[in-house]
PASE-654213 format. One record per residue (C-alpha): residue number from 1; chain; x, y, z. Coordinates in steps of 0.05 Angstrom, whole numbers, padded with zeros to 5 digits, always signed. Example, Ala and Ser with C-alpha at 12.3 -4.5 7.8 and 13.67 -1.06 7.14 Angstrom:
BEGIN
> 1,A,+00246,-00090,+00156
> 2,A,+00273,-00021,+00143
This chain:
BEGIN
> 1,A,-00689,+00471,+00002
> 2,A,-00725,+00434,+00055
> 3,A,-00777,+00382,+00010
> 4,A,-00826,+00356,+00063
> 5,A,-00837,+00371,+00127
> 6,A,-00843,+00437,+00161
> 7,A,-00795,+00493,+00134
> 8,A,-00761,+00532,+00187
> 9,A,-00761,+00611,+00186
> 10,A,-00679,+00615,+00175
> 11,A,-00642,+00552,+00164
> 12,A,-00568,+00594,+00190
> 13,A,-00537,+00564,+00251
> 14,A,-00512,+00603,+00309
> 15,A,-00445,+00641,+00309
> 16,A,-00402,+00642,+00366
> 17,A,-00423,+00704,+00409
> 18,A,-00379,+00757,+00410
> 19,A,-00325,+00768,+00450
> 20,A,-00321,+00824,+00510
> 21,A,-00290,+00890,+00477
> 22,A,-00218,+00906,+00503
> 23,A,-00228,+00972,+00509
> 24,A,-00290,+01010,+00548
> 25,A,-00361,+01007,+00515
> 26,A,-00426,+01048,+00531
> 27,A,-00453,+00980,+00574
> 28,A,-00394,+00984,+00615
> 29,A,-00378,+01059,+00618
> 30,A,-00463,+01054,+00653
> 31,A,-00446,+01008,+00705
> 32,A,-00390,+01036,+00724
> 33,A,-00429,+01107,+00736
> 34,A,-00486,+01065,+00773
> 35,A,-00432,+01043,+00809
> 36,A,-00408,+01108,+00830
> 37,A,-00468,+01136,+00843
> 38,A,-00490,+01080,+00880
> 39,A,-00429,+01087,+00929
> 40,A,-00430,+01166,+00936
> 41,A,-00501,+01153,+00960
> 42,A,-00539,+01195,+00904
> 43,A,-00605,+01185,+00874
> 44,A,-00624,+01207,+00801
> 45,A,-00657,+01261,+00829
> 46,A,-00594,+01278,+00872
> 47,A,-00557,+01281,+00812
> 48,A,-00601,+01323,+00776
> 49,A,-00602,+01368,+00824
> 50,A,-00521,+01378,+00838
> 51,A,-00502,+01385,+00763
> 52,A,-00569,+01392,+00717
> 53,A,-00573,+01333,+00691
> 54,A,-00633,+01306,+00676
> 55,A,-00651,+01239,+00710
> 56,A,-00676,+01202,+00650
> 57,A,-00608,+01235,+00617
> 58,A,-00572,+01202,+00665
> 59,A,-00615,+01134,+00665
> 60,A,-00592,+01131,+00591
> 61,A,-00511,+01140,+00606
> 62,A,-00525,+01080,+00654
> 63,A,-00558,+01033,+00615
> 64,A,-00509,+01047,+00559
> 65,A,-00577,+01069,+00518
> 66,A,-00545,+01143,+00513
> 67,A,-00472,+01172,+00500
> 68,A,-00442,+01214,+00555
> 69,A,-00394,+01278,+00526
> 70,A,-00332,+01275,+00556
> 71,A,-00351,+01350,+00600
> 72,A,-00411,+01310,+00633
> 73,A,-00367,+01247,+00647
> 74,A,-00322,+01299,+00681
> 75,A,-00370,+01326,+00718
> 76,A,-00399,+01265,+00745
> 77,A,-00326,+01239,+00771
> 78,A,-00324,+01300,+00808
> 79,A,-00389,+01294,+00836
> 80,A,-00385,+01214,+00852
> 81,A,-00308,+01221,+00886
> 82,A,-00280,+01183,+00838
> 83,A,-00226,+01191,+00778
> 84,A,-00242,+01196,+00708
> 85,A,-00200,+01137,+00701
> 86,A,-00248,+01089,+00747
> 87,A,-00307,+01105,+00709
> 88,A,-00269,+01090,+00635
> 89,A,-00226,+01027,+00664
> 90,A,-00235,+00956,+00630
> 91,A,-00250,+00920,+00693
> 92,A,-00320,+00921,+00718
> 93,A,-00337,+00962,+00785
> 94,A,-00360,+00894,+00822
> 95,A,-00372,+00829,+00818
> 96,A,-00451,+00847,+00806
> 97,A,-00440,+00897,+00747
> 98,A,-00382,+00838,+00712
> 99,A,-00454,+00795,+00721
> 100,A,-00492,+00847,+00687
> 101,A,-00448,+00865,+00641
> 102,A,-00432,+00793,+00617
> 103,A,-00507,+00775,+00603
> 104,A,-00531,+00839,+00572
> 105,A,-00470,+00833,+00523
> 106,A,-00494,+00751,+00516
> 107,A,-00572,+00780,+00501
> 108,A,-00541,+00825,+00447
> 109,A,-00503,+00774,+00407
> 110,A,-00518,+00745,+00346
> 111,A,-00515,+00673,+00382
> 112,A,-00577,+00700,+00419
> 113,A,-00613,+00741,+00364
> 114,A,-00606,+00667,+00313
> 115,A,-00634,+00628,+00366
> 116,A,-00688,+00679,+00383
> 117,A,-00682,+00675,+00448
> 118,A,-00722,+00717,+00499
> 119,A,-00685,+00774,+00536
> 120,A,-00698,+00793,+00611
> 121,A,-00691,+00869,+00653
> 122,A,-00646,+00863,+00694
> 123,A,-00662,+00909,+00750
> 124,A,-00635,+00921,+00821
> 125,A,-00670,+00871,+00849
> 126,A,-00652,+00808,+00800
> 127,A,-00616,+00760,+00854
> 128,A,-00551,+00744,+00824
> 129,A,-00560,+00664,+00833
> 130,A,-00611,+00686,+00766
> 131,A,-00554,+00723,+00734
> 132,A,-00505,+00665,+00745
> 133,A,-00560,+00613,+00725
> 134,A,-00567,+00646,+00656
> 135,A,-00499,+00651,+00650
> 136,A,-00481,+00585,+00650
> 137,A,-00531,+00578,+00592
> 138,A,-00492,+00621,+00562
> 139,A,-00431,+00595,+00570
> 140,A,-00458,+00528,+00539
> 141,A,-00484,+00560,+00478
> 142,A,-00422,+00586,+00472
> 143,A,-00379,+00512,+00485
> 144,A,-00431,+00484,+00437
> 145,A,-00412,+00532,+00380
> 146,A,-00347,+00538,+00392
> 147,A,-00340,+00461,+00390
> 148,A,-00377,+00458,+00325
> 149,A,-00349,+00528,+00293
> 150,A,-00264,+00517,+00317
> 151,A,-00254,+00460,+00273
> 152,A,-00282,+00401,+00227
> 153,A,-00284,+00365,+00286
> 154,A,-00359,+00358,+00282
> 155,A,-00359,+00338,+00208
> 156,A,-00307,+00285,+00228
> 157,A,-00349,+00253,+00282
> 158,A,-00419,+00256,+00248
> 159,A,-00371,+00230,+00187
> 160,A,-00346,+00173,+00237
> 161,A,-00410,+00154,+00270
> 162,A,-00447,+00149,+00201
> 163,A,-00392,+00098,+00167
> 164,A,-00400,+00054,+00227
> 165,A,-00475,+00048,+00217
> 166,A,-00456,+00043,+00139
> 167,A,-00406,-00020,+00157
> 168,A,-00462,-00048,+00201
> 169,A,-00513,-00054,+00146
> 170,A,-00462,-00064,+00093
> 171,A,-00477,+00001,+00064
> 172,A,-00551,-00023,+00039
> 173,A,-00607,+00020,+00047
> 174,A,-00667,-00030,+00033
> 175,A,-00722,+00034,+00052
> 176,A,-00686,+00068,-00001
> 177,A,-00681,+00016,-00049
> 178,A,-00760,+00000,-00038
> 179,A,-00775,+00069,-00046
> 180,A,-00732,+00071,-00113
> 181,A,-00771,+00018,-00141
> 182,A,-00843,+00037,-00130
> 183,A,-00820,+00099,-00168
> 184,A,-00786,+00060,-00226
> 185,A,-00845,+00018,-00231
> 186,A,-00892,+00076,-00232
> 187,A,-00863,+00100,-00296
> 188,A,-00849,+00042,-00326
> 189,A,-00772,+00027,-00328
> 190,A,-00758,-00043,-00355
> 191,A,-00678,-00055,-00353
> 192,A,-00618,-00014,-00374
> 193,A,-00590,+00055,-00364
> 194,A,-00650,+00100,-00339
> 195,A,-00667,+00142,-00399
> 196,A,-00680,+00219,-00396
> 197,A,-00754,+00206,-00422
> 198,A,-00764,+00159,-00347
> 199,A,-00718,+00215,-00314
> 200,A,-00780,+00273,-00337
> 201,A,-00833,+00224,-00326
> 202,A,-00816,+00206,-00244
> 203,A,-00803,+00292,-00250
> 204,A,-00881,+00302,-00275
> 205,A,-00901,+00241,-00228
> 206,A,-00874,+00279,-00165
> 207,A,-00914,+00345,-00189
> 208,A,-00850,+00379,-00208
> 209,A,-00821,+00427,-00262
> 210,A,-00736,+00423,-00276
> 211,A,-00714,+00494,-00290
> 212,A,-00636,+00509,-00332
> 213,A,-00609,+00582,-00303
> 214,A,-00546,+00614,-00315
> 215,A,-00550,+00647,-00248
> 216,A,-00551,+00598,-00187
> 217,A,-00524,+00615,-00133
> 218,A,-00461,+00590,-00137
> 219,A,-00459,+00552,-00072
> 220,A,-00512,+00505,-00089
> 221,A,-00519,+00449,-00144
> 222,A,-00596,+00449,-00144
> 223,A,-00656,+00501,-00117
> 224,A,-00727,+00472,-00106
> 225,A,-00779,+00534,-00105
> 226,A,-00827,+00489,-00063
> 227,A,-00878,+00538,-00069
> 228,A,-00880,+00529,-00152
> 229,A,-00851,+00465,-00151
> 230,A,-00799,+00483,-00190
> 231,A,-00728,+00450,-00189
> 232,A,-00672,+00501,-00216
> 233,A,-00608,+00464,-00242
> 234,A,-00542,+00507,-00271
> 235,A,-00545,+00500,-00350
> 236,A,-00464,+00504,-00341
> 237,A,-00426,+00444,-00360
> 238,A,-00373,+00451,-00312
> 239,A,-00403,+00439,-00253
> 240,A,-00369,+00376,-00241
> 241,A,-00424,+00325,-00221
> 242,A,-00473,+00283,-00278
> 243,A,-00538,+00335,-00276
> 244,A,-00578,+00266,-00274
> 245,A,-00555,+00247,-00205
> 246,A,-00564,+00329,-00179
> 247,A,-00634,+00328,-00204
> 248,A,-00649,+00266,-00177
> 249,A,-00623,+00279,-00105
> 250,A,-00667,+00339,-00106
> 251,A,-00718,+00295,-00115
> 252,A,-00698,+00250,-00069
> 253,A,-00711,+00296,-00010
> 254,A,-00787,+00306,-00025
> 255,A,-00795,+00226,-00037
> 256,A,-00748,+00214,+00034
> 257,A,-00790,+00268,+00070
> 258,A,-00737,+00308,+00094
> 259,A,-00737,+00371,+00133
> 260,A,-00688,+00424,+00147
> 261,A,-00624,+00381,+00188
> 262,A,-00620,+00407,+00253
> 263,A,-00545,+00398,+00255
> 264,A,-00483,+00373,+00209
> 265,A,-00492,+00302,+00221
> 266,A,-00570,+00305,+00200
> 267,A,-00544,+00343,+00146
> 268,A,-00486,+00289,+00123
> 269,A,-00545,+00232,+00134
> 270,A,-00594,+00267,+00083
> 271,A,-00529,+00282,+00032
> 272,A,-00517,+00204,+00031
> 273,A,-00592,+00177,+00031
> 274,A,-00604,+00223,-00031
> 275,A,-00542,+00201,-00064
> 276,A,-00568,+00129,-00048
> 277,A,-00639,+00148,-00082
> 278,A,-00608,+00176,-00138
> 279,A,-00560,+00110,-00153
> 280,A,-00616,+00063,-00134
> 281,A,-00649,+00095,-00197
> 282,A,-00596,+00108,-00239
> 283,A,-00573,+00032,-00229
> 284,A,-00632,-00006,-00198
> 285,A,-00626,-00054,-00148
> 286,A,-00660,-00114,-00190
> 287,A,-00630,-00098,-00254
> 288,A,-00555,-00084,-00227
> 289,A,-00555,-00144,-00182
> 290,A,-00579,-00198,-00236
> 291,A,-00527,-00169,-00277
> 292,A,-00463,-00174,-00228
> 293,A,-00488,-00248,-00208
> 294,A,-00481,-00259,-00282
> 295,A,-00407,-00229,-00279
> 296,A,-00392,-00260,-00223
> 297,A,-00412,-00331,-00249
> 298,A,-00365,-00316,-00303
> 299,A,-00313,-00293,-00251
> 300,A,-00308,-00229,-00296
> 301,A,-00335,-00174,-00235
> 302,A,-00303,-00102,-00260
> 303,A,-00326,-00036,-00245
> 304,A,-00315,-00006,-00310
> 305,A,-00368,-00062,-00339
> 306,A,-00426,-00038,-00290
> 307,A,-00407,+00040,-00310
> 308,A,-00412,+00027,-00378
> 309,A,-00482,-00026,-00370
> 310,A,-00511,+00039,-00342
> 311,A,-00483,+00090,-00372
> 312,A,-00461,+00133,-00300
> 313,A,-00388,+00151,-00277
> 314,A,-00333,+00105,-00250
> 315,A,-00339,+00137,-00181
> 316,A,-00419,+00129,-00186
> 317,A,-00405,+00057,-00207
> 318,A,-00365,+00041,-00153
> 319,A,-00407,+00066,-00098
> 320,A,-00460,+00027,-00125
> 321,A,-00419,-00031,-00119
> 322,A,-00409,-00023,-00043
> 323,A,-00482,-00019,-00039
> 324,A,-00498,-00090,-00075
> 325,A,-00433,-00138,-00068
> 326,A,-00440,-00154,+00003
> 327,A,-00519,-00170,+00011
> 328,A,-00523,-00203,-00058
> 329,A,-00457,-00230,-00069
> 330,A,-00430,-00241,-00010
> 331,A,-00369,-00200,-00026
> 332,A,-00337,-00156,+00031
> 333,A,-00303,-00091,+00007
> 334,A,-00272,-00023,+00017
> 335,A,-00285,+00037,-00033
> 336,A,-00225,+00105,-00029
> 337,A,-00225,+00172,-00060
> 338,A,-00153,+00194,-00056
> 339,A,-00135,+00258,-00077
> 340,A,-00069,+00278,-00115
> 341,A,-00045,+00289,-00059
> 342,A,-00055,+00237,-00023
> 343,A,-00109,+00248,+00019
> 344,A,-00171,+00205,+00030
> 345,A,-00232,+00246,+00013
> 346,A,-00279,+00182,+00019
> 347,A,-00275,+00114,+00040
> 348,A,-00314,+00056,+00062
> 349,A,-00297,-00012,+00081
> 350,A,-00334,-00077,+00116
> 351,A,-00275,-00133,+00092
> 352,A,-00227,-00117,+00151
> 353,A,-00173,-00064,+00112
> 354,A,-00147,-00011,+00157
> 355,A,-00162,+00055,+00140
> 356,A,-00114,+00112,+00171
> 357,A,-00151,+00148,+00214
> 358,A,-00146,+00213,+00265
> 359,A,-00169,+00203,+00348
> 360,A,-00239,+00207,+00333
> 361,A,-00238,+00155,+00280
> 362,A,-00248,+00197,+00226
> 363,A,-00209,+00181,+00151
> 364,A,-00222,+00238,+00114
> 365,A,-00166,+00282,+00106
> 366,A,-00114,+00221,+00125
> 367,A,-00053,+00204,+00078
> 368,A,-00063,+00138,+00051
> 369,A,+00005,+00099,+00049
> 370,A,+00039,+00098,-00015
> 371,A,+00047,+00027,-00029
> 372,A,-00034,+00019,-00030
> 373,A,-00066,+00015,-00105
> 374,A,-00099,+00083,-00092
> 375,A,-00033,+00112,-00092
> 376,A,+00009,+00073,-00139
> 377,A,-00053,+00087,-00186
> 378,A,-00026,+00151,-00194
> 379,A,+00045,+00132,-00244
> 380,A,+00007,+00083,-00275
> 381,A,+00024,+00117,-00351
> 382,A,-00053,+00073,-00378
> 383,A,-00101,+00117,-00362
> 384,A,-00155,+00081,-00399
> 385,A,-00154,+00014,-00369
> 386,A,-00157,-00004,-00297
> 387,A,-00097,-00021,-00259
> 388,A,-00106,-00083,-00211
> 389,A,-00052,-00097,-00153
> 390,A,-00036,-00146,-00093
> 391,A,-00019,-00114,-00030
> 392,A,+00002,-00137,+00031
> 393,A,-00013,-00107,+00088
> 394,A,-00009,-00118,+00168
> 395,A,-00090,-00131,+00159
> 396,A,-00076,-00184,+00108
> 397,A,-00066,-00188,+00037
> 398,A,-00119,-00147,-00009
> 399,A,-00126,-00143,-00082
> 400,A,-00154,-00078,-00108
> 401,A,-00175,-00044,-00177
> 402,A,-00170,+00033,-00188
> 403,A,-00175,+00084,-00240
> 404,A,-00163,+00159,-00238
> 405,A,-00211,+00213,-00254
> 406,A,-00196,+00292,-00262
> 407,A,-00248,+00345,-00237
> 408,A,-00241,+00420,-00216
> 409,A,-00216,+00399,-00146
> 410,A,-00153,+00355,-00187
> 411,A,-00136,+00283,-00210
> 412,A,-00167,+00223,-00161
> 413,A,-00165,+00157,-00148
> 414,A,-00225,+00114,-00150
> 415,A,-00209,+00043,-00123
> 416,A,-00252,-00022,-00100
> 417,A,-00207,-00069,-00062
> 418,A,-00231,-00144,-00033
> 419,A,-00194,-00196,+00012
> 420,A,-00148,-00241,-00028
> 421,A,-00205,-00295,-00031
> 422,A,-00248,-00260,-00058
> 423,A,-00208,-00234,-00115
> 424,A,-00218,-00299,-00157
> 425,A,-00285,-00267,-00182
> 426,A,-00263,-00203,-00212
> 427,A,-00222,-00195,-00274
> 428,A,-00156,-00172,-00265
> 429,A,-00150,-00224,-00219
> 430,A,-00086,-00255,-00251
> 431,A,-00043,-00184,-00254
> 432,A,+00030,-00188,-00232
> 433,A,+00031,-00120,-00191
> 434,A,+00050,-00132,-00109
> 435,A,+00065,-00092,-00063
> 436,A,+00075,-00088,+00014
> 437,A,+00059,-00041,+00056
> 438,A,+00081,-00032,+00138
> 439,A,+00032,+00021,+00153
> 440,A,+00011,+00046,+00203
> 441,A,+00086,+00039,+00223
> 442,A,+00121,+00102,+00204
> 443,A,+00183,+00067,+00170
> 444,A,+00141,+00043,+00120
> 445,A,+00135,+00104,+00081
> 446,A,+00130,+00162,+00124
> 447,A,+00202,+00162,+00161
> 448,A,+00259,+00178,+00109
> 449,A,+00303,+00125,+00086
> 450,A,+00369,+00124,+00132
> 451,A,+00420,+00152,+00078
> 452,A,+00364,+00221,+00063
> 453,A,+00353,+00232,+00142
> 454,A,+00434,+00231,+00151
> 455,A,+00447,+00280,+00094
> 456,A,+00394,+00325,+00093
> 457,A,+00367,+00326,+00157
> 458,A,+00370,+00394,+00191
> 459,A,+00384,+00420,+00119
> 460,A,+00317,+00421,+00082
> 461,A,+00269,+00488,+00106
> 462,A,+00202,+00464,+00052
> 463,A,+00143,+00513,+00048
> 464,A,+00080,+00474,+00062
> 465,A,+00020,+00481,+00017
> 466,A,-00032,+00475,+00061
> 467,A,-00102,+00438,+00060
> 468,A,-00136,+00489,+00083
> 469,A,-00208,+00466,+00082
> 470,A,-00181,+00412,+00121
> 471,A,-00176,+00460,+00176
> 472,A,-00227,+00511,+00167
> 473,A,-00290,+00523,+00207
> 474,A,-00346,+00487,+00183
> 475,A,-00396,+00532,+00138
> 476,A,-00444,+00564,+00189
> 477,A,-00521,+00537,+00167
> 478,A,-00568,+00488,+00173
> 479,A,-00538,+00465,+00098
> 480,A,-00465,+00489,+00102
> 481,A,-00441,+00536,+00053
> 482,A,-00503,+00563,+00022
> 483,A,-00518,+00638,+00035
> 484,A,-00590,+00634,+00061
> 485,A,-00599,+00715,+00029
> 486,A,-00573,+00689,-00040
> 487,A,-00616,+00635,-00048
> 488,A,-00676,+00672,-00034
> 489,A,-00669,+00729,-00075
> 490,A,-00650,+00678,-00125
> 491,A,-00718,+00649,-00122
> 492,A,-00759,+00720,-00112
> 493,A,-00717,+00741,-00180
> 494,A,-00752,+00683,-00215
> 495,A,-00826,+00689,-00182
């Protein structure tokens, strides 16, 4: 998966170690006879001698290596002074064996074994400053995982952090673009839609071989087998993304030099740079800039035009848009993806709108208020043609162009917005749609009208549908989602 750069051994990410068992194990079933034995004042030996057992028998019972029959547990009770009961309880014996107990458990779990950690023995003599030391190691792994694992909350930040860097630069990626072009000009393109024959010949530049299977695994879109140099793509057609732009972001994380993303947000910034690489080819910078300062001359700037100039989606369009209308236009703008629902799934914006967003800043997963284009898009009956609208807002007035697209996932809104004076260079300029909208105030569309509250208030008991994978862990991984096993044997199957 990894393209350059040194390939890691496992790419999986930690799981949260495992919690103490409720109910007595073999660990804590030994220290609680090492306990005993230690009070009564009896050596292995001792022991051995009083009731036959042998001493490295009974070394195994206490360092939970060996099971003890119920008889022999018995027997040792009787022999320590103690009730069968002390020696099976939950609690540890002391405030050394809970120390014990609690890192030989932490040494065991999978947190541990993924990060291949060294053990230690823990003998007699191990101060417990050492125990308590490693401990709080421990207990760091774990607050790191658990922060990372418990929600999206990580995804939400590194989401947050990268859209400010995105607004900073207005969204333009000039290393990208550069590297973009030395790779168009290698193989020749001239102007226009990038044509399958340039697509194969960047493909054979970059020493690589594209593969069609029925079988890959199905939490991928692409495979590279960087030992063959082989890039495997899914011959199905439902897939739901242009196999151009997935072969070409595989690509794009050889050219980039990427290695395996130590964490989500290194993982987000390689997803976005390879989408950028893959739309700086598929619409190249030179090409797609000389031909919106052409439409914008004319005042006739639309979306639609540049998706059908170079022959890519709406949504591909549009993103491409954000990357060229501020640097080479001058144009501020904001780009959604609203769900059905509702729901921003993308968004970007450097003209001033204001997004909804959660405490840490984050968008996604916000309802976007229903008097914004990206909604209203939605009963538009014209699903061919764009639909423009005015809105006013408590950021100022905004005129925005949106059309709606269906995948697996459900219908979406795609939408480009601009600052009323900025509008007079797209077409659609002169459409009659307004609208106002209050939000972030709750009256505006969130609180119920009055005359509803009054009469069905207190009456209404609705069964929520809800967005789960807004609030499910994050995939475990170095890239979420993908089985690590799968993928492997996937690639052995074809060697």
């Amino acid at each position: 998966m990894t393209e350059r750069g040194t390939a890691s051994a496992t790419w999986d990410r930690p799981a949260r170690s495992a919690p103490a068992p409720t109910q007595v194990d073999a660990l804590q079933l030994g220290k609680a006879l090492r306990h005993a034995r230690k009070q009564a004042g009896l050596t292995l030996d001792a022991v051995h001698d009083a009731i036959g057992l042998a001493p490295s028998q009974l070394s195994g019972f206490e360092t939970g290596k060996r099971e003890a029959r119920f008889s022999q547990l018995q027997q040792l009770a009787a022999l320590y002074g103690v009730s069968l009961e002390q020696l099976t309880g939950t609690e540890p014996p002391s405030r050394r064996a809970e120390l014990e107990l609690r890192l030989e458990r932490a040494m065991q779990s999978s947190t541990w074994q993924q990060k291949r950690l060294p053990t230690m023995r823990i003998g007699p003599r191990t101060p417990d400053d050492v125990l308590e030391t490693m401990l709080a190691l421990v207990d760091e792994l774990d607050r790191v995982a658990e922060e990372r694992v418990a929600t999206p909350e990580e995804a939400r930040r590194a989401n947050t952090q990268l859209r400010a860097e995105m607004r900073a630069r207005d969204n333009h990626f000039p290393e990208i673009e550069a590297a973009a072009a030395r790779m168009l000009e290698k193989v020749g393109y001239q102007s226009g839609p990038l044509s399958q024959h340039l697509i194969a010949a960047i493909v054979e530049r970059l020493g690589f071989t594209v593969h069609h299977v029925g079988d890959l695994p199905h939490s991928t879109r692409s495979v590279t087998d960087l030992k063959r140099r082989r890039i495997y793509l899914s011959r199905s057609s439902r897939i739901g993304h242009d196999p151009r732009s997935v072969l070409l972001q595989a690509l794009g994380h050889h050219v980039l030099g990427h290695s395996v993303p130590a964490d989500y947000g290194a993982f987000l910034r390689q997803r976005i740079e390879t989408n950028y690489f893959a739309a700086a080819l598929l619409m190249p910078e030179r090409t797609a800039v000389e031909f919106l300062r052409a439409a914008k001359e004319e005042r006739q700037l639309a979306v639609e035009d540049l998706r059908d100039a170079f022959a890519v989606s709406y949504e591909t369009a549009a993103h491409r848009l954000t990357n060229l209308a501020t640097v080479h236009l001058g144009i501020p703008l904001h780009f959604q993806k609203v769900h059905e629902s509702g729901i921003i799934y993308k968004a970007y914006e450097n003209d001033g709108v204001t997004f909804p967003s959660d405490h840490t800043g984050a968008i996604e997963g916000q309802p976007v208020c229903k008097r914004w284009t990206s909604r209203e898009v939605f009963d538009v009956a014209d699903k061919v043609n764009a639909f423009e609208q005015y809105t006013e807002t408590p950021a100022g007035t905004f005129w925005c162009t949106a059309m709606t697209e269906r995948s697996p996932s459900g219908e979406f809104s795609l939408s480009i917005g601009v600052p009323f004076a900025q509008a007079k260079w797209f077409r659609g300029r002169g459409t009659k749609e307004r609208s106002i909208s209050g939000c972030p105030d709750p009256s505006c569309c969130r609180t119920p009208p009055a005359d509803l509250a009054e009469a069905w208030a207190g009456q209404a008991w609705p069964s929520a549908r809800a967005h789960s994978h807004l609030l499910a862990a994050l995939p475990p991984g170095a890239f979420p989602g993908v089985d690590e096993t799968e993928v492997y044997s996937f690639l052995a199957s074809r060697a």
